[in-house]
LOTORRO-661723 format. One record per residue (C-alpha): x, y, z. Coordinates in steps of 0.2 Angstrom, whole numbers, always signed. Example, Ala and Ser with C-alpha at 12.3 -4.5 7.8 and 13.67 -1.06 7.14 Angstrom:
REM LOTORRO-661723
REC/+62/-22/+39
REC/+68/-5/+36
END
This chain:
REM LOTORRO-661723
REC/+112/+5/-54
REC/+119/+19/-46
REC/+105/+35/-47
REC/+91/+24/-51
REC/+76/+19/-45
REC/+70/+3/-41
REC/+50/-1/-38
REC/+43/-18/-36
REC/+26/-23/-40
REC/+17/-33/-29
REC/+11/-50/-32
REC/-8/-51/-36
REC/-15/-63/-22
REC/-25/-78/-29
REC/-28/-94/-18
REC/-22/-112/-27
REC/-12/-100/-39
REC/+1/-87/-43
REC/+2/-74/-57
REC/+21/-79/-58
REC/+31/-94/-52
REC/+39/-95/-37
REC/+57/-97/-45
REC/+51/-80/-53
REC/+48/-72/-37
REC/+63/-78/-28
REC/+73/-71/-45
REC/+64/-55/-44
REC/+68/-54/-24
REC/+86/-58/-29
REC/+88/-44/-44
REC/+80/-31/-30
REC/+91/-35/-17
REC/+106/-33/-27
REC/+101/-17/-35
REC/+98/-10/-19
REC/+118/-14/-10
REC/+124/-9/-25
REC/+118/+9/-21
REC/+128/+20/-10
REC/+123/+22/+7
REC/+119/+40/+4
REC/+105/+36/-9
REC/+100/+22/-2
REC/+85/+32/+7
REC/+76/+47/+5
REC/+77/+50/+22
REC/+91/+66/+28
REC/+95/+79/+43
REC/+101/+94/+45
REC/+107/+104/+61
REC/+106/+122/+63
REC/+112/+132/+76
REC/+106/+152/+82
REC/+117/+167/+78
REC/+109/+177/+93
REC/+120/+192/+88
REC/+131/+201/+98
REC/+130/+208/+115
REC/+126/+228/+107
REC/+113/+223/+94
REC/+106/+205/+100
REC/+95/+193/+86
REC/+82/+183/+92
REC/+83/+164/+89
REC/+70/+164/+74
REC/+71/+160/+58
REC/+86/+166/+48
REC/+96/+165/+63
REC/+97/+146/+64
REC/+111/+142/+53
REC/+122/+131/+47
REC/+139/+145/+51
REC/+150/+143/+65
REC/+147/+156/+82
REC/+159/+167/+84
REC/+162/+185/+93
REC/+154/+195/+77
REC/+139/+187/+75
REC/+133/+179/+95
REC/+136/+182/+112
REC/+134/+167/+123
REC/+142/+167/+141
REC/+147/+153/+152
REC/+134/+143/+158
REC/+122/+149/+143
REC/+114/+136/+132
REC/+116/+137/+112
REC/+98/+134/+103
REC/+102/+119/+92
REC/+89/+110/+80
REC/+89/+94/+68
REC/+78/+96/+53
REC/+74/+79/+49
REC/+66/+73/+30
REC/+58/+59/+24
REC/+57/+46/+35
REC/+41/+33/+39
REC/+26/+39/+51
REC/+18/+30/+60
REC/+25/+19/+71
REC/+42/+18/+62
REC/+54/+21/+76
REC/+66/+30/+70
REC/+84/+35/+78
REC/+95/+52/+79
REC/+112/+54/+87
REC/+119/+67/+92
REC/+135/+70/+95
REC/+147/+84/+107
REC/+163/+91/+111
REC/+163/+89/+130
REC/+182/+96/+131
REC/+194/+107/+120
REC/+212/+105/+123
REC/+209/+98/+140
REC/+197/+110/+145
REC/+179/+109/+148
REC/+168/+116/+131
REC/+148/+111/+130
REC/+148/+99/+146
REC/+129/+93/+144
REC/+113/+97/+135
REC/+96/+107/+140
REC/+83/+116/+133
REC/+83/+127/+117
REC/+76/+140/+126
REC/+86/+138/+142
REC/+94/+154/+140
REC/+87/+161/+125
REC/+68/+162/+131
REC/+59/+166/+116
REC/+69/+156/+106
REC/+58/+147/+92
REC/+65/+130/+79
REC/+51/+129/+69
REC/+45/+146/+65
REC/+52/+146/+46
REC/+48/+128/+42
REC/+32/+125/+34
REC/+20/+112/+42
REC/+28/+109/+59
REC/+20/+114/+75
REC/+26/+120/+90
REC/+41/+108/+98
REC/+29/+105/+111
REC/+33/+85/+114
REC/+48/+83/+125
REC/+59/+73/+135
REC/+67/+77/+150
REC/+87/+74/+148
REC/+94/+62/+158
REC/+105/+64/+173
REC/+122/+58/+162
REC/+132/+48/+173
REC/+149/+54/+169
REC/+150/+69/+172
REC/+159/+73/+189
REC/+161/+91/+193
REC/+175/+99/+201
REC/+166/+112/+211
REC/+156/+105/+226
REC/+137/+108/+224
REC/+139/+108/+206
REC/+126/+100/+198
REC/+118/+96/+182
REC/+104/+108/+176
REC/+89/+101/+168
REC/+83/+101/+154
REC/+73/+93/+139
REC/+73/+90/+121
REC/+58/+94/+112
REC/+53/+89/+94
REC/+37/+95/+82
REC/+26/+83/+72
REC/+33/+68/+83
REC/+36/+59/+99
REC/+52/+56/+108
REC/+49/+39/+116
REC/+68/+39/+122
REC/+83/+47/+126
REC/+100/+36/+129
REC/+118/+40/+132
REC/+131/+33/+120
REC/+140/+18/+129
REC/+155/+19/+119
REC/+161/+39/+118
REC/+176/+45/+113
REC/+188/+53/+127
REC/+182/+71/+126
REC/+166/+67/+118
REC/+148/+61/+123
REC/+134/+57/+112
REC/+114/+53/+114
REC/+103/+44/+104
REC/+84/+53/+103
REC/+74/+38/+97
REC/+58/+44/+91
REC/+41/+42/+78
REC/+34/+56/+67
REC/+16/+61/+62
REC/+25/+68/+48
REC/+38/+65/+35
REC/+47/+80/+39
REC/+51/+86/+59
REC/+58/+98/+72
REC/+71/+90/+85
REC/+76/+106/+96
REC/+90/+107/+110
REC/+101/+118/+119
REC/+120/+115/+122
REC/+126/+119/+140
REC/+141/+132/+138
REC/+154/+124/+153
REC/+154/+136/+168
REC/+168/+140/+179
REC/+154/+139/+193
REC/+153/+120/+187
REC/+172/+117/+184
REC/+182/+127/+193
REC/+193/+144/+186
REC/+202/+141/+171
REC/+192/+125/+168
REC/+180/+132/+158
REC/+174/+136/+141
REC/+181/+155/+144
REC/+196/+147/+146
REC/+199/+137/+128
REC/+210/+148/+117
REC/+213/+144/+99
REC/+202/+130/+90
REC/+184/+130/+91
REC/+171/+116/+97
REC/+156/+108/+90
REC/+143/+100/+91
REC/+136/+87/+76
REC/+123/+74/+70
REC/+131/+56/+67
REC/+117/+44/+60
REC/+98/+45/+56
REC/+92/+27/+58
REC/+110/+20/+60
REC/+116/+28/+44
REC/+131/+40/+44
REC/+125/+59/+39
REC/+142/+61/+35
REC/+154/+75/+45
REC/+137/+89/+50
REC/+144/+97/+63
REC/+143/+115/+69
REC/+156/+124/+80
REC/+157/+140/+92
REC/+173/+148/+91
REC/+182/+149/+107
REC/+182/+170/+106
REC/+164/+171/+105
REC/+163/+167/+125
REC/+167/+183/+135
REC/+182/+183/+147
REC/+176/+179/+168
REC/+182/+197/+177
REC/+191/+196/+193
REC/+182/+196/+208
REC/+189/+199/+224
REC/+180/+198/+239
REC/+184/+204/+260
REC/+172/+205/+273
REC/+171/+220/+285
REC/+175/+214/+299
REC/+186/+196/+304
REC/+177/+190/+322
REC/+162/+199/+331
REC/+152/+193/+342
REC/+133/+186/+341
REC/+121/+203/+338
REC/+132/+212/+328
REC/+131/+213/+309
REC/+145/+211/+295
REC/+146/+217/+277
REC/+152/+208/+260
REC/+162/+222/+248
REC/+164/+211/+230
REC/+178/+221/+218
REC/+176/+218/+199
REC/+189/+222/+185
REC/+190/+217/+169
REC/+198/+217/+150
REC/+183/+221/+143
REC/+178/+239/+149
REC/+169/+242/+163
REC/+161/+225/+175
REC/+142/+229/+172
REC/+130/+220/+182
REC/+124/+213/+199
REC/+130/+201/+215
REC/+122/+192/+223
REC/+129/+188/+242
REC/+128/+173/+250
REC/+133/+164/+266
REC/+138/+146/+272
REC/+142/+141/+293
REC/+143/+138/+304
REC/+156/+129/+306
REC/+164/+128/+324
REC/+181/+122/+318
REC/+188/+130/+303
REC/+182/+141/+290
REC/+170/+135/+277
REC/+171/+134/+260
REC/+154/+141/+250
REC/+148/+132/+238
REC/+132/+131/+228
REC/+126/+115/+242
REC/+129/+127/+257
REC/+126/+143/+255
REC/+110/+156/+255
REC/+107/+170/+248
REC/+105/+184/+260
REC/+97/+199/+252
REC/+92/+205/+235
REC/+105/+207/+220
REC/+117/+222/+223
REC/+119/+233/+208
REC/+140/+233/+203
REC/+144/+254/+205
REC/+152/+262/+194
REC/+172/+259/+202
REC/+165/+240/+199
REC/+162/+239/+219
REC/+146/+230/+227
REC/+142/+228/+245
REC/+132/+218/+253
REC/+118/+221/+264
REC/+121/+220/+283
REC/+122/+200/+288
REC/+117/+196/+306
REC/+121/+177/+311
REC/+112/+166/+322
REC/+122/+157/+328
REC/+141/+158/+335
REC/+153/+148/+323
REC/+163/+152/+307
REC/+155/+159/+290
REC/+160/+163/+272
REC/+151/+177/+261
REC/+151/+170/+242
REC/+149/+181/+228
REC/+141/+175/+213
REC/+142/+189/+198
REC/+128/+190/+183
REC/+135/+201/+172
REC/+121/+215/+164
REC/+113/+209/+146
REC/+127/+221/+139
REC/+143/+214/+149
REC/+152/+206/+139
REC/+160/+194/+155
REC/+151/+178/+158
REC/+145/+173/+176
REC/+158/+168/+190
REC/+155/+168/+207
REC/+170/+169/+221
REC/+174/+166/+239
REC/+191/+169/+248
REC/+195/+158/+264
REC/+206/+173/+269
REC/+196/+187/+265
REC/+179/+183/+266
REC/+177/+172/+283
REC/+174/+178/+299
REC/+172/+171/+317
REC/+156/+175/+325
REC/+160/+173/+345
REC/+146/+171/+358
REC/+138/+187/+362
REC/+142/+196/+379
REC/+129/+195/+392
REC/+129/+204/+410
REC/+125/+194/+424
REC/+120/+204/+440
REC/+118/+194/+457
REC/+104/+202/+471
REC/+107/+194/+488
REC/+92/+190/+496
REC/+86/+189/+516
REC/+72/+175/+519
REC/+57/+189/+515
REC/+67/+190/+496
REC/+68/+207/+500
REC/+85/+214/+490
REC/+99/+218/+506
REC/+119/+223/+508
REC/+120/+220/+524
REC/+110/+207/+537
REC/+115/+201/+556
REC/+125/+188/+559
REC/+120/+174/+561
REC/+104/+177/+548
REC/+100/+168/+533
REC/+102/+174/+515
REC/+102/+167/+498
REC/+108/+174/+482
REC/+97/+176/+464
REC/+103/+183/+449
REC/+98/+189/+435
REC/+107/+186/+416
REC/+100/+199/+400
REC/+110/+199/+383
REC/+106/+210/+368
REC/+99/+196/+357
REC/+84/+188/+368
REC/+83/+182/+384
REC/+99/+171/+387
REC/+95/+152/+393
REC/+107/+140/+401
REC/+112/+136/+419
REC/+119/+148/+433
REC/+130/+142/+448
REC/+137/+148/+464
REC/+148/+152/+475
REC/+150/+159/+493
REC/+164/+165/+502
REC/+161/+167/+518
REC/+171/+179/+532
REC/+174/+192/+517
REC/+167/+204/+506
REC/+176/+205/+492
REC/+177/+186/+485
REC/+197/+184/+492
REC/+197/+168/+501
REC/+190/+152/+493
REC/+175/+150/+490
REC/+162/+134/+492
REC/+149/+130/+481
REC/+134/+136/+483
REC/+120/+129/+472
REC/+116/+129/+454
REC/+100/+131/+443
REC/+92/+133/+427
REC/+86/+150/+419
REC/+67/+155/+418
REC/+66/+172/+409
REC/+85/+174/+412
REC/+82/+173/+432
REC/+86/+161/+445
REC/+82/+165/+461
REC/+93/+152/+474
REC/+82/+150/+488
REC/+87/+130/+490
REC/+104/+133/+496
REC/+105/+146/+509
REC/+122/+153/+520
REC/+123/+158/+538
REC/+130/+176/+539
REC/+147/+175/+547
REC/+157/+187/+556
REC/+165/+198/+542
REC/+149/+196/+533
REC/+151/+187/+515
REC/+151/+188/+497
REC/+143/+179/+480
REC/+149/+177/+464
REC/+137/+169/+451
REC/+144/+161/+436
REC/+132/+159/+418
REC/+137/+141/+410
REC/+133/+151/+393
REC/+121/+145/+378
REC/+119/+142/+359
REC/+120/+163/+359
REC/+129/+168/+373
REC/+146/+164/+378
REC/+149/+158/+397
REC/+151/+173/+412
REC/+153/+177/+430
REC/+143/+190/+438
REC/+155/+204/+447
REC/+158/+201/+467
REC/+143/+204/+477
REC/+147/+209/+496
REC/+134/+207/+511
REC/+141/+217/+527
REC/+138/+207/+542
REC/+132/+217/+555
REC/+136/+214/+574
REC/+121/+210/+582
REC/+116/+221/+600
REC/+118/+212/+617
REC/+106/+211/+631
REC/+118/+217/+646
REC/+112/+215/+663
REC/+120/+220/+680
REC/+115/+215/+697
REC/+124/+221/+714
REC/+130/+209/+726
REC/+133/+211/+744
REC/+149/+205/+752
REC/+142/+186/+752
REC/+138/+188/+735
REC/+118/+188/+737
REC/+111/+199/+724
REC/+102/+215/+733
REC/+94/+231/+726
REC/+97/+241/+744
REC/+110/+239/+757
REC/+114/+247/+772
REC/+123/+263/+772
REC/+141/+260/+775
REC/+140/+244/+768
REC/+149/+236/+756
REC/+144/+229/+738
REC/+150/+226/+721
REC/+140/+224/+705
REC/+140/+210/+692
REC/+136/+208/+675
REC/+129/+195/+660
REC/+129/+199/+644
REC/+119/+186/+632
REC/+115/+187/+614
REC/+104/+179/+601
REC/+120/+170/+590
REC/+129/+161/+603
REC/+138/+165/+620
REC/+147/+186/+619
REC/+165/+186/+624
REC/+176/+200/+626
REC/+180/+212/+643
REC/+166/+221/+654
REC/+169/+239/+663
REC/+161/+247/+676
REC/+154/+264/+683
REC/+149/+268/+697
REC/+137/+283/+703
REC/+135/+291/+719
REC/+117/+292/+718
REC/+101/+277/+715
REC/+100/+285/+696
REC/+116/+286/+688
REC/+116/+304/+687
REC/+128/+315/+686
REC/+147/+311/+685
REC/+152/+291/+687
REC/+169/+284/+693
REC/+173/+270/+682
REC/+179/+254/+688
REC/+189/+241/+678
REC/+180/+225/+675
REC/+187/+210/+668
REC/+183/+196/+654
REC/+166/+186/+652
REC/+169/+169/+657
REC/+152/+162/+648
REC/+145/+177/+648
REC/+145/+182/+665
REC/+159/+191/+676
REC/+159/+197/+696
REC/+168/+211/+699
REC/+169/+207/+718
REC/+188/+212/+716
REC/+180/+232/+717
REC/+170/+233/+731
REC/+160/+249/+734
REC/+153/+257/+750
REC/+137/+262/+751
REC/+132/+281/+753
REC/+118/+290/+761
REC/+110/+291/+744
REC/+113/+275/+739
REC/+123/+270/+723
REC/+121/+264/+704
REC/+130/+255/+693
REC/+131/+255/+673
REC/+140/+241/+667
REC/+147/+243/+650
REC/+151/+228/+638
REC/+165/+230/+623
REC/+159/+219/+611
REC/+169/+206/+603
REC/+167/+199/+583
REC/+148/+194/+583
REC/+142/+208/+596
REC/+142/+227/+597
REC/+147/+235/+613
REC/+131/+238/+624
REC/+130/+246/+640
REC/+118/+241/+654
REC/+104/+249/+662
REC/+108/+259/+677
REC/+106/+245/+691
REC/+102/+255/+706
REC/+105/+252/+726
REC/+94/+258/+738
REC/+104/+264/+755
REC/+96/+260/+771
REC/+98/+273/+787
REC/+107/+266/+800
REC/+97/+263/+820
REC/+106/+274/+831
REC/+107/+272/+849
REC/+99/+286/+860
REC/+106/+286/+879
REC/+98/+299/+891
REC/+106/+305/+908
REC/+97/+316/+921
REC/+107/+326/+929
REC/+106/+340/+944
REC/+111/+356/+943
REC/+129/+353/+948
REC/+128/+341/+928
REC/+130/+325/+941
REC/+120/+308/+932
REC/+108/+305/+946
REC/+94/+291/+947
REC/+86/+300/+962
REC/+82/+317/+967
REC/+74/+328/+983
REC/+57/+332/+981
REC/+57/+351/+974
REC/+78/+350/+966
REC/+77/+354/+950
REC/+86/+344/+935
REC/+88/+342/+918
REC/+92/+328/+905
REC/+105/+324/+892
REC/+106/+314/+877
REC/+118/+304/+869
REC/+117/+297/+851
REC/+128/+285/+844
REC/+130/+273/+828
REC/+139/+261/+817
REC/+144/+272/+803
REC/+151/+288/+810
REC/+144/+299/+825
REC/+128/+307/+822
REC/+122/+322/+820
REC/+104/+334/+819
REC/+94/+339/+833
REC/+88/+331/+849
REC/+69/+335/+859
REC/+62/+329/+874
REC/+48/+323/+882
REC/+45/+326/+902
REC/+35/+314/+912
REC/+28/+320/+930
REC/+32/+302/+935
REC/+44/+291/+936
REC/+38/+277/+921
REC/+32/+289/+905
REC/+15/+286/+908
REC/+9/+288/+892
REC/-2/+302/+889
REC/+6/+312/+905
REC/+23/+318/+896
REC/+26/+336/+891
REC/+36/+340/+876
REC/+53/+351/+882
REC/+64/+360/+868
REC/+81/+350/+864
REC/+94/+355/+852
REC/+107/+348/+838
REC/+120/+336/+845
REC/+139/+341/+846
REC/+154/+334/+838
REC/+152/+319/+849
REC/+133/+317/+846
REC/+128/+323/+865
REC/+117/+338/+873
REC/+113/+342/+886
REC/+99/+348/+888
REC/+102/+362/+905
REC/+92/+375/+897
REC/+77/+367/+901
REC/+76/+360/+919
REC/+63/+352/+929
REC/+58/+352/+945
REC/+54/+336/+955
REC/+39/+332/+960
REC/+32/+320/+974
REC/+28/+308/+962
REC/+48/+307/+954
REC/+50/+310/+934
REC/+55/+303/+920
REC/+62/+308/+902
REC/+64/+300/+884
REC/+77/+308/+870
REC/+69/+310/+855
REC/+84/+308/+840
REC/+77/+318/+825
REC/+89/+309/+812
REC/+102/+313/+799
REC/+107/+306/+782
REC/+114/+290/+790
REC/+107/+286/+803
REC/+88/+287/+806
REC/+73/+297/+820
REC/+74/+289/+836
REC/+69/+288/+854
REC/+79/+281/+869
REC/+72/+271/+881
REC/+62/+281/+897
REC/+76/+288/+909
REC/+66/+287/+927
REC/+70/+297/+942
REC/+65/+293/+959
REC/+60/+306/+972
REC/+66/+307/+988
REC/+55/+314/+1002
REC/+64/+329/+1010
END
């Protein structure tokens, strides 16, 4: 019965009875059945399918996937130019099958690897690559493929590169629905298959796909299909409705996929720190002419430990494409990081419409890494007195603190400061103590909770920045404070000879100063001298004197005694300082000097210069003086006073011309003599004074008369 036909009538319905027996049905039923296996599978339905795939042309004079250029011919280098990770338009015409909701089944079937090396990997869209790509255009009565289903994830594929993944896609079909798509579970090593289960509106339809070209962005170099040399791959249908099509397959010939160029990659600079910027230069070359095209530049890092590999999952793009120049050289634009740590550039290549390379991308551990380090920052200290005022030097004894202040070139750094004081130096030799510690606001800290007493030899402060996310840790430079010696209060007082402090003393006398010296940071030490002045203001030329050493502050120089002059003295008492105090003199200290009280003795005496007590009535006589005192003889002029009696009435004496003492402090006074009267006479000495000794008068000198 092979080529024939076989119909069968149906039965005409009647109820209680048939138009034939039920032994002639069964018979009938029987004779159909057996026609119809002994039929070959081929002719056993009306139902076919045939898969086309798209000539695009080549890469000088590309075709459109329309019409004519689906065929049933293999791809190869003459008439298409597919890349790596391109998608070949493929579509199934299928005929005669049921509508309706006849489901019906199509597998398709594809050359996963070639020779061990990766061919079509996985399926997509017709129109993944080839965008204006149309499967139905030349076939009467189909609409547009507009029904699709998305592809499934399939489950066995592992790439090789990290961050590889599978792209999506769909398969679409005209005139139908697709109410399935499954994974064969049985595939051949090198193979995978996918069953499209589906219903049509319409006997004949449109099943469009795309097959994925395997990429050495997916797989890894030399694991791709520009890799295969030699025997082509396919890509086939294997039933319609469980029932062989028989050997359809079409196949892309390994030379229709263009070579990947060599790219080599190296970054412009290996480690830089945070702020600074680095450059990507890609190098193309090629067997096929000139490496047309662009790059796009990527990054990946940090990492804080090693160099990082860059892959699809951990990089981005920085920039816009870089056109490739014509020595096949692209550079990057300028990357700046954000963050300290390691980083890769990766290179991914697309070549121009007319390069006839496929896509690669590259990145080079060696080359293309660099170490971004912690940017610089300077740290500047400001030492501060307790008004916050900015100062180099302060007494000692005063209290300061330290601030600082930290700026970077990439914003204001963060983070903590510390510090530490050294105290007795200037210049940060001795060790130091801790002195505090705080946080940054606006990149100051000002340390006004730990404060430092300034020291003899004043101090010094170095801050130290803990560092940030940015900015790598640093110490501020030395920051000196002089201490200054602070200015005594010096005070001198003169004591007599039993140490009882005076301010005037007899002429002649003996004193001797002393001195305290006192201060605002504890008890001065250190030696005192001595001047001493001839005179109550401390003019003209002094004598020194030596002193000695302050014994709590104080010393007596009772060990230089001084006599005191007719004009007195002064003393200056001069302190030489010791570590805390400057050397400070006194205020002149002065001594008034006191005149001595002379003694004035008067003699009368006669013409013959006899001392006499009486005298006749009518003798004449004259007096003398003497004029004595403690401190050397006197000197300076002598007057007298004559009384007509003999007890210096007062109000009866008549002054009488004297003159200057002699070397011995006497006069007499013969050139002025007196006569005595009835009642006697009587004298007093009047001493005019010198510059020790002071005016005075002796006592009344009487003289008695005696009657002739």
């Amino acid at each position: 019965m092979t080529g024939s036909n076989v119909t069968i009538a149906p039965a005409t319905a009647g109820k209680g009875h048939s138009s034939v027996t039920w032994l002639t049905r069964v018979a009938l039923v029987a004779l159909v059945l057996g026609a119809v296996f002994a039929l070959p599978s081929v002719a056993r339905a009306a139902s076919a399918a045939n898969i086309d795939q798209c000539r695009n042309g080549s890469f000088a004079s590309p075709v459109q996937c329309i019409d004519s250029a689906f065929q049933n011919g293999n791809l190869g280098a003459t008439n298409s130019h597919y890349r790596e990770d391109d998608s070949v338009p493929f579509r199934a015409l299928v005929t005669g099958i049921a509508t309706g909701a006849t489901p019906h089944s199509l597998v398709i079937q594809w050359d996963t690897l070639q020779g061990g090396t990766h061919a079509y990997d996985y399926l997509r869209s017709f129109d993944a690559s080839e965008l204006d790509a149309d499967p139905v255009h030349d076939i009467a009565g189909q609409g547009a493929p507009t029904n699709c289903f998305a592809i499934p994830a399939d489950p066995t594929l592992v790439f090789t590169q990290p961050g590889a993944v599978q792209k999506p896609g769909n398969i679409c079909m005209s005139n139908g629905t697709i109410t399935s798509l499954v994974y064969g579970a049985a595939d051949a090593a090198g193979q995978r298959s996918i069953t499209v289960n589906f219903t049509a509106t319409t006997s004949t339809v449109v099943i469009a796909w795309g097959g994925h070209i395997a990429s050495q962005l997916d797989w890894g170099l030399g694991n791709s299909a520009s890799a295969i040399s030699g025997s082509p791959y396919h890509m086939r249908l294997l039933t319609l409705d469980n029932t062989s099509l028989g050997n359809q397959d079409r196949s892309l010939k390994a030379d229709a996929i263009p070579p990947i160029p060599t790219l080599t990659t190296q970054a412009s600079l290996a480690t830089f720190s945070l702020g600074n910027s680095v450059t990507d230069t890609a190098t193309l070359t090629g067997t096929n002419g000139a490496v047309t095209g662009t790059i796009q530049f990527q990054t990946c890092g940090p990492n804080l430990a090693t160099n990082p590999s860059c892959d699809p999952s951990n990089s981005t793009s920085f920039g816009s494409p870089v056109t490739i120049d014509v020595t096949g050289h692209a550079t990057s634009p300028a990357f700046t990081p954000s963050a300290v740590g390691r980083y890769c550039f990766r290179a991914v290549f697309t070549p121009a419409s007319s390069a006839v390379y496929s896509p690669t991308a590259a990145t080079n551990t060696t080359t293309e890494c660099f170490n971004v380090t912690a940017a610089g920052v300077s740290v500047v200290t400001a030492i501060h007195n307790a008004a916050h005022a900015t100062i180099t030097t302060a007494a000692i004894g005063s209290i300061v603190h330290d601030s600082v202040s930290v700026t970077g070139p990439i914003g204001t750094p963060t983070g903590t400061v510390s510090f530490t004081v050294y105290l007795g130096v200037t210049d940060c030799s001795t060790a130091g103590t801790a002195a505090g510690s705080g946080s940054l606001a606006s990149g100051v800290f000002d340390n006004t909770g730990t404060t430092a007493t300034v020291p003899v030899g004043g101090l010094s402060y170095k801050a130290h920045y803990g560092g940030d996310a940015k900015y790598a840790a640093a110490d501020g430079s030395c920051e000196p404070l002089a201490g200054t010696k602070l200015t005594p209060n010096v005070v001198t007082n003169i004591h007599n000879a039993a140490h009882a402090v005076i301010t005037d003393a007899a002429i002649g006398s003996s004193v001797h100063d002393s001195v305290s010296v006192t201060g605002s940071n504890g008890t001065p030490t250190g030696a005192v001298t001595f001047t001493v002045y001839a005179n109550a203001d401390c003019s003209g030329g002094g004598t020194a004197e030596a002193g000695g050493n302050l014994l709590s502050g104080s010393f007596d120089n009772s060990g230089n005694a001084d006599v005191v002059g007719a004009n007195g003295l002064s003393y200056v008492g001069h302190y030489a300082g010791d570590g805390v105090y400057n050397a400070a003199d006194g205020v002149c200290e002065p001594l008034t000097s006191n005149k001595l009280t002379p003694t004035v003795v008067t003699n009368i005496h006669n013409a013959a210069h006899a001392v006499i007590t009486d005298a006749a009535i009518g003798s004449s006589v004259h007096d003398s003086v003497s004029v004595t005192g403690s401190n050397g003889t006197p000197t300076g002029a002598v007057t007298f006073t004559v009384f007509p009696n003999a007890t210096c009435a007062q109000g009866t004496g008549t002054a009488e011309a004297g003159g200057n003492l002699d070397g011995g402090g006497t006069f007499d006074n013969s050139g002025n003599v007196d006569v005595v009267g009835a009642n006697g006479l009587s004298y007093v000495g009047h001493y005019a004074g010198d510059s020790v000794y002071n005016a005075a008068d002796g006592v009344c000198e009487p003289l008695t008369p005696n009657k002739l």
